[in-house]
VMD Tcl script that draws the C-alpha trace (Angstrom):
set ca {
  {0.00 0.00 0.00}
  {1.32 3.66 -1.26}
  {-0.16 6.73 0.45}
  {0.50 9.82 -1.18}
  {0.18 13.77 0.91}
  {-1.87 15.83 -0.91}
  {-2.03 19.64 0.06}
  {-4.71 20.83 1.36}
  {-5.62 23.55 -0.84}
  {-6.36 26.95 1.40}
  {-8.23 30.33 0.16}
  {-6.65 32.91 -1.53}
  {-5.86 36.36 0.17}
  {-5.19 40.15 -1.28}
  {-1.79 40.77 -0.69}
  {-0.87 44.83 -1.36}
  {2.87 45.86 -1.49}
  {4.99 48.39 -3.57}
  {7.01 47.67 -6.02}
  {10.56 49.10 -5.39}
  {12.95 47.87 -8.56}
  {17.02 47.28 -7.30}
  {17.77 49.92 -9.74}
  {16.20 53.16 -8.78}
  {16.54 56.28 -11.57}
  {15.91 59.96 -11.22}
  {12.40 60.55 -11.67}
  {11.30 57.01 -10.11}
  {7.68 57.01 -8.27}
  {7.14 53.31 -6.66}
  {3.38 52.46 -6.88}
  {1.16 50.13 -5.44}
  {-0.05 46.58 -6.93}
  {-1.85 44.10 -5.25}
  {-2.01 40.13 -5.91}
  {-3.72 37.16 -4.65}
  {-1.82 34.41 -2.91}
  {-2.41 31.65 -0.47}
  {-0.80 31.31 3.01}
  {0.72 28.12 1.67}
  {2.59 29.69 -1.72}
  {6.17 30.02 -1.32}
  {8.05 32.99 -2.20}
  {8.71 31.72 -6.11}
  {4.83 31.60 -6.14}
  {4.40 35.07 -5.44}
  {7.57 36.17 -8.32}
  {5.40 34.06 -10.44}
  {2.15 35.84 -9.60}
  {4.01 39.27 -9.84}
  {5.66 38.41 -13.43}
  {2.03 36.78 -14.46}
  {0.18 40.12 -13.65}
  {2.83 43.26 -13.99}
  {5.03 41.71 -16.36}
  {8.16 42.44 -13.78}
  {11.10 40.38 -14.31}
  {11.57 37.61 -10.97}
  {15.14 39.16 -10.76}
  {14.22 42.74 -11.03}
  {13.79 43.30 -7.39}
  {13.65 42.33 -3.81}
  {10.76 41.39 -1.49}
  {10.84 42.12 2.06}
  {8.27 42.00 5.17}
  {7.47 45.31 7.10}
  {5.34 44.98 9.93}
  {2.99 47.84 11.15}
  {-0.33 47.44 13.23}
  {-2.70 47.41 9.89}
  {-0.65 44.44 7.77}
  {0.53 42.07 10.13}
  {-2.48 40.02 10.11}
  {-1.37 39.42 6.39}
  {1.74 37.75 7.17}
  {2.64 34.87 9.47}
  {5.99 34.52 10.63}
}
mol new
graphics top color blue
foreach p $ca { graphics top sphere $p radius 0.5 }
foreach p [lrange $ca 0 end-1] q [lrange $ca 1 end] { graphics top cylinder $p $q radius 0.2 }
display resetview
C-alpha cells in the first residue's frame, strides 16, 4: 500500500505591497499593486504571480516583510 500527501488547498488572500525595482533612476515614483496568494505559496509563487500580472522580471527586485499594526495580520511569521 502507497499513500500519497496531498495539500490541502487553502483560500486565496489580497496581498498589497509596492514595487521598489534594485535599480532606482531619477524621476522614479514606486506604486502600489496588489495580488492574490495563499498562506501556503512560497516565495517563487508570489515572483510568479508578480511576473504573471505586472510583467516584472523575478530578478528585477527584492521582497521584504514590514510589519505595522494594519498588515501584520497578512503575514505569518
Amino acid at each position: 500500500m502507497m499513500t500519497m500527501l496531498l495539500p490541502i488547498p487553502s483560500k486565496k488572500i489580497k496581498c498589497m505591497f509596492f514595487f521598489v525595482p534594485y535599480e532606482i533612476s531619477e524621476g522614479y515614483i514606486n506604486y502600489s499593486c496588489a495580488i492574490e496568494i495563499r498562506s501556503s505559496d512560497t516565495i517563487m509563487d508570489l515572483r510568479n504571480s508578480v511576473v504573471e500580472k505586472y510583467g516584472k522580471s523575478t530578478s528585477s527586485y527584492t521582497i521584504t516583510k514590514v510589519h505595522n499594526n494594519e498588515f501584520t495580520k497578512y503575514f505569518s511569521t
